[in-house]
C-alpha positions, 0 to 999 in steps of 0.5 A: 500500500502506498500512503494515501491507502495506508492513511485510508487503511488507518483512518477505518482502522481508527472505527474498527473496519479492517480492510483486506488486501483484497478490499483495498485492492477493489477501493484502487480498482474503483478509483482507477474505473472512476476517473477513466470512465469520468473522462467519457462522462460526467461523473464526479468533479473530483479526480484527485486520488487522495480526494477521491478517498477521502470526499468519495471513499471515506465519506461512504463509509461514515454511515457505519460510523453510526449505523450498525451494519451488521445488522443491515442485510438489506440496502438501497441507494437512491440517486447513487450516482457514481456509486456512493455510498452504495459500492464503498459500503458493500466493498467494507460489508460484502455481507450487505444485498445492495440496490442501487437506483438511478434515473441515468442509464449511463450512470448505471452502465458505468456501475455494472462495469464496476460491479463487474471489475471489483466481482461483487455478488448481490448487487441490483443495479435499477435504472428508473426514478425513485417514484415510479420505483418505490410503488413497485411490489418487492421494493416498496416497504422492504429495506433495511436501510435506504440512503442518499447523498446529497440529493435533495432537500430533506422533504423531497428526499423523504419522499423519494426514500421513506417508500423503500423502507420497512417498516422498523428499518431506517432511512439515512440522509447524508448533507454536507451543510447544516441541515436543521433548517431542512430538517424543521421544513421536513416535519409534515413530510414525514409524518405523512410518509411515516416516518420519525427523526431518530438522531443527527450525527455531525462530524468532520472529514479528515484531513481538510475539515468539511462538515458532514451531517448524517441524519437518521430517520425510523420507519414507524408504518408501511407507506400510505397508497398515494405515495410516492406522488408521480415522477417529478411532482416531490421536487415541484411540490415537496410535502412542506 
């Protein structure tokens, strides 16, 4: 390992994950797929690879700082992207059955070649909107845990996400800056959605001092029928 993957090694190490040489060698793998295929599309505006392991790789991975995963079997990330935090987390806890869904089918090409590459079994790659999605039967109210990374504002995510969750299970909400004025705009949705805050975690990134914010929502019921709303109507008209 050279020593931005030993200075990654450590700063898990420092929250009891013990990465193999085989899940550093995946994290490497990953980071190399990322910026080739980002050259053909647009992926992230981050390339650097101390960046890419630390606001990508480590910032993933902050959600089992607070959510145990052993006990998650089952997940879901909604708007990945270009993975995060979906591959990070299922690299750290190959035990974990991911789904990931995206509205690009570009986005999801590109994933499939990553799952490919890295030889990662138990992973569903969905092109489709979160909407149209969360009214399926076998996704709606069945997850674990379902997450997004800076998607949108907490009353619109709460919509595109409470959906998949069952009932008992959680939904984790990953912001950058301070989200508790979104939090308070939050409120009708999800209590609409059945959804209650459970806690709010705030802490910063290593080495260059971001804030991130993770905040943690249970699922008290299954989803009332008429939502989710139609394609595009959560963003026009959030729950507010």
């Amino acid at each position: 390992m050279d020593t931005i993957q030993t200075g990654f090694h450590s700063l898990l190490l420092e929250h009891k994950i013990d990465l193999s040489p085989k899940q550093m060698d995946q994290f490497e793998t990953y980071f190399q797929e990322l910026v080739s295929w980002n050259e053909k599309m647009n992926l992230t505006g981050i390339t650097e690879r101390d960046q890419v392991y630390i606001k990508h790789f480590y910032d993933s991975i902050t959600l089992s700082f607070y959510i145990p995963m052993d006990e998650v079997q089952t997940l879901a990330d909604i708007g990945s992207g270009a993975g995060f935090p979906g591959i990070p987390l299922k690299i750290c806890f190959p035990h974990i059955k991911l789904t990931i869904i995206d509205s690009l089918n570009k986005r999801i090409h590109f994933l499939q070649n990553v799952v490919d590459k890295l030889g990662l079994s138990q992973v569903e790659l969905l092109h489709g909107r979160a909407e149209d999605l969360g009214r399926k039967e076998g996704l709606r109210d069945s997850f674990d845990l379902v997450t997004a990374r800076a998607v949108a504002r907490m009353a619109v995510l709460n919509e595109f996400c409470l959906p998949f969750v069952k009932t008992g299970g959680k939904f984790a909400a990953m912001k950058g800056s301070d989200p508790e004025e979104e939090v308070r705009e939050a409120k009708r949705s999800l209590s609409e959605l059945k959804g209650k805050l459970e806690s709010s975690h705030h802490f910063e990134l290593p080495m260059e001092n971001s804030d991130r914010h993770i905040i943690i929502v249970g699922k008290t019921a299954p989803t009332p029928k008429k939502y989710p709303r139609k394609a595009g109507t959560p963003l026009k008209q959030p729950i507010v």
